[in-house]
C-alpha positions as CSV (number, residue, x, y, z in Angstrom):
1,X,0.0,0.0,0.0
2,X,1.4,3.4,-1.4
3,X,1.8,5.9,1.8
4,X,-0.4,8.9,1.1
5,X,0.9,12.5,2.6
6,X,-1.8,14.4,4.7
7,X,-3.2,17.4,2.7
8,X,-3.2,20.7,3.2
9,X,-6.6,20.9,5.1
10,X,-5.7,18.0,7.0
11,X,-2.5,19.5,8.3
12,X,-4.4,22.2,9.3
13,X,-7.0,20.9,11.4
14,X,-4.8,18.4,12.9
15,X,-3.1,21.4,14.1
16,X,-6.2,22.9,14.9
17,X,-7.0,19.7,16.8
18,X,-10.1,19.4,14.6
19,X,-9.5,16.4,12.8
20,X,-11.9,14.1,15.4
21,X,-11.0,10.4,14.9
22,X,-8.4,11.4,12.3
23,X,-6.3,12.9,14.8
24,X,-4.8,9.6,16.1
25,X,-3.9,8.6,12.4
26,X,-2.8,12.1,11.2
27,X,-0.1,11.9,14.4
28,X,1.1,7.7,13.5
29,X,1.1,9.5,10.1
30,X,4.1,12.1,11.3
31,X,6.3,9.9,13.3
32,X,6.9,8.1,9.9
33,X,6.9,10.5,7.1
34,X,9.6,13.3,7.1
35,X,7.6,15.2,4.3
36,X,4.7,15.5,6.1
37,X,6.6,16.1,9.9
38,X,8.4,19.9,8.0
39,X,5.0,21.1,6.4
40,X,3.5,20.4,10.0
41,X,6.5,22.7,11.0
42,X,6.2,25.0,8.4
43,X,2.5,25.7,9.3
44,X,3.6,26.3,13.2
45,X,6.1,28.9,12.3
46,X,3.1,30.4,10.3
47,X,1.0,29.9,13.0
48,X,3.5,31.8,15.5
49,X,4.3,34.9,13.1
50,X,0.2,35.2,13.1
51,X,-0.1,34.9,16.7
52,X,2.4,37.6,17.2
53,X,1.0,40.2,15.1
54,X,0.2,43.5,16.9
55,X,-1.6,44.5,13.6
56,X,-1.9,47.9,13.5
57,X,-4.6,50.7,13.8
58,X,-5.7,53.4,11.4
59,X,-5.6,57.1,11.9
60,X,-8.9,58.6,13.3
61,X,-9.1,60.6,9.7
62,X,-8.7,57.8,7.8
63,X,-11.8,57.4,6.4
64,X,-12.0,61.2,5.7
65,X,-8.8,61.5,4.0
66,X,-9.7,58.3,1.4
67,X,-12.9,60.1,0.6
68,X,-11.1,63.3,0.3
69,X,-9.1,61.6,-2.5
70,X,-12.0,59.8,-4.3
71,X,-12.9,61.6,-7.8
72,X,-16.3,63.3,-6.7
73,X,-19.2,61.5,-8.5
74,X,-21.1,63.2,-10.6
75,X,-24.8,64.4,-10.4
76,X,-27.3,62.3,-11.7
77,X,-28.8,63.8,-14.8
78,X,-32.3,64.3,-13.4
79,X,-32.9,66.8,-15.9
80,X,-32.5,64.4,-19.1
81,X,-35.2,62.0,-17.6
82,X,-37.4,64.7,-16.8
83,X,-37.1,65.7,-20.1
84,X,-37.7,62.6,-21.9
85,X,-40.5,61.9,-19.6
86,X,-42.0,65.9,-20.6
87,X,-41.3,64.8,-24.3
88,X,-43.1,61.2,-24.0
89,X,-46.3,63.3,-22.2
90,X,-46.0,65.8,-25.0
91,X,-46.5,63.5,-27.4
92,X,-48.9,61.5,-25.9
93,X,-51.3,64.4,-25.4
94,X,-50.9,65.3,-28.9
95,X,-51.9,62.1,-30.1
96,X,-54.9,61.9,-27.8
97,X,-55.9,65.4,-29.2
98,X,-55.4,64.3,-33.0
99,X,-56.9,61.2,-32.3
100,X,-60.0,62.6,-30.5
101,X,-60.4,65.8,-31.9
102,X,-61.9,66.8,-35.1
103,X,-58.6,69.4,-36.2
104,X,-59.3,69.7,-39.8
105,X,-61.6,72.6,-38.9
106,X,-58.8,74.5,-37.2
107,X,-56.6,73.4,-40.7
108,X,-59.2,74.5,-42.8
109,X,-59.1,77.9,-41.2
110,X,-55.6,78.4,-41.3
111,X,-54.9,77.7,-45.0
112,X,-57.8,80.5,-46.4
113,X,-55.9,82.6,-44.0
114,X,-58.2,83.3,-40.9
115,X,-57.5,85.7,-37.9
116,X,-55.6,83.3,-35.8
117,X,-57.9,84.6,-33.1
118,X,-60.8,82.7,-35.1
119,X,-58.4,80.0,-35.1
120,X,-57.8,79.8,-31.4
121,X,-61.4,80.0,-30.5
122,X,-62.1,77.1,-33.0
123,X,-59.6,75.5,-31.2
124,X,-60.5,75.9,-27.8
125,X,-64.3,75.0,-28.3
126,X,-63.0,71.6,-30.2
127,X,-61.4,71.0,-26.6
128,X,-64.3,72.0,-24.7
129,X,-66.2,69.9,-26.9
130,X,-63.9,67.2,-26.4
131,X,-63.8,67.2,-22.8
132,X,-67.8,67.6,-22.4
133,X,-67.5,64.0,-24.7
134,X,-65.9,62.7,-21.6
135,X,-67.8,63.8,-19.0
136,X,-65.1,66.4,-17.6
137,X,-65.9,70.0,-16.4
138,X,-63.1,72.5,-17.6
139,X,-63.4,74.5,-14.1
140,X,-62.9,70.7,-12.5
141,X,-60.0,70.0,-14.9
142,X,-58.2,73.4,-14.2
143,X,-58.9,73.0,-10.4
144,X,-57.6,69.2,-10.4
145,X,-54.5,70.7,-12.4
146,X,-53.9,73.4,-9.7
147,X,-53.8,71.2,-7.3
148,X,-52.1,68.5,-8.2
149,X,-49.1,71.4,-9.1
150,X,-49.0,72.5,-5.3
151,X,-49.0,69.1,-4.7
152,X,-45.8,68.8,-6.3
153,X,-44.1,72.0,-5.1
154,X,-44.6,71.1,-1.4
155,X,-43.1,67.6,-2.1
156,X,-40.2,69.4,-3.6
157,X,-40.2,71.7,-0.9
158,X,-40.5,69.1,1.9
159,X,-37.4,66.9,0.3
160,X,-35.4,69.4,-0.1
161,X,-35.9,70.9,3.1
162,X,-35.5,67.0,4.3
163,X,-32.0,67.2,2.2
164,X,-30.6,70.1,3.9
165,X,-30.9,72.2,0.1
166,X,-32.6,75.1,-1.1
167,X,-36.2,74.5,-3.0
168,X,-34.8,74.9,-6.4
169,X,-31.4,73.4,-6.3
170,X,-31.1,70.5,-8.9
């Protein structure tokens, strides 16, 4: 039977004295093989030059100083996504009003050259029309639109003030 060195792991918890019923043979093991005896050693010496470490301890500022030192990050570009959001809206409203409202009035008017007074009023009574198709009072819509913008500025306001910044600052 070929004689099989102890491995690695095994040396270790042998010296550990975690090897349970291995611990016997891993010993047997050592008195016979010479190999095995100076990694044993060589894991002992490692196993002093640990123990002795006093380590060492990092200036209070530490932390500070690395952060001083890190590139600052960059914003977030906030803006650009509001901004594709505003264009998605945009063009979603304009293709509710196309699809929903009746526009080649308002066209009609503006090629024989019409007041462009005459054109607005066509066009705000196709959207009064259109909203009275759905049920919805203008004074209601204006009011829910009001609100719903104060809403919004004392969220701002509130984070902000939560973030320590000014209401406007981006």
């Amino acid at each position: 039977m070929a004689l099989a060195h102890l491995s690695e792991d095994r040396i270790q918890d042998y010296l550990d004295g975690n090897a349970g019923p291995e611990q016997e043979r891993a010993a047997a093991h050592l008195e016979t093989c010479g190999a095995c005896r100076e990694a044993v050693r060589e894991y002992e010496s490692l196993y002093l030059g640990l123990a002795d470490e006093a380590g060492f301890d990092l200036p209070a500022d530490f932390a500070a100083s690395v952060a001083a030192k890190l590139a600052p990050q960059p914003e977030p570009r906030a803006w650009f996504y509001k901004g594709i959001i505003a264009a998605v809206l945009l063009l979603a409203g304009t293709g509710a009003v196309y699809f929903f409202v009746d526009l080649s009035v308002l066209f009609d008017m503006v090629n024989k050259g019409l007041a462009l007074e005459t054109c607005l009023d066509t066009a705000v009574s196709a959207v009064r029309t259109f909203l009275s198709i759905l049920g919805i009072q203008t004074n209601l819509l204006v009011f829910s639109g009001l609100a719903l913008l104060m809403v919004g500025l004392l969220d701002r306001l509130v984070f902000a003030f939560r973030q320590g910044k000014t209401l406007f600052h981006v």
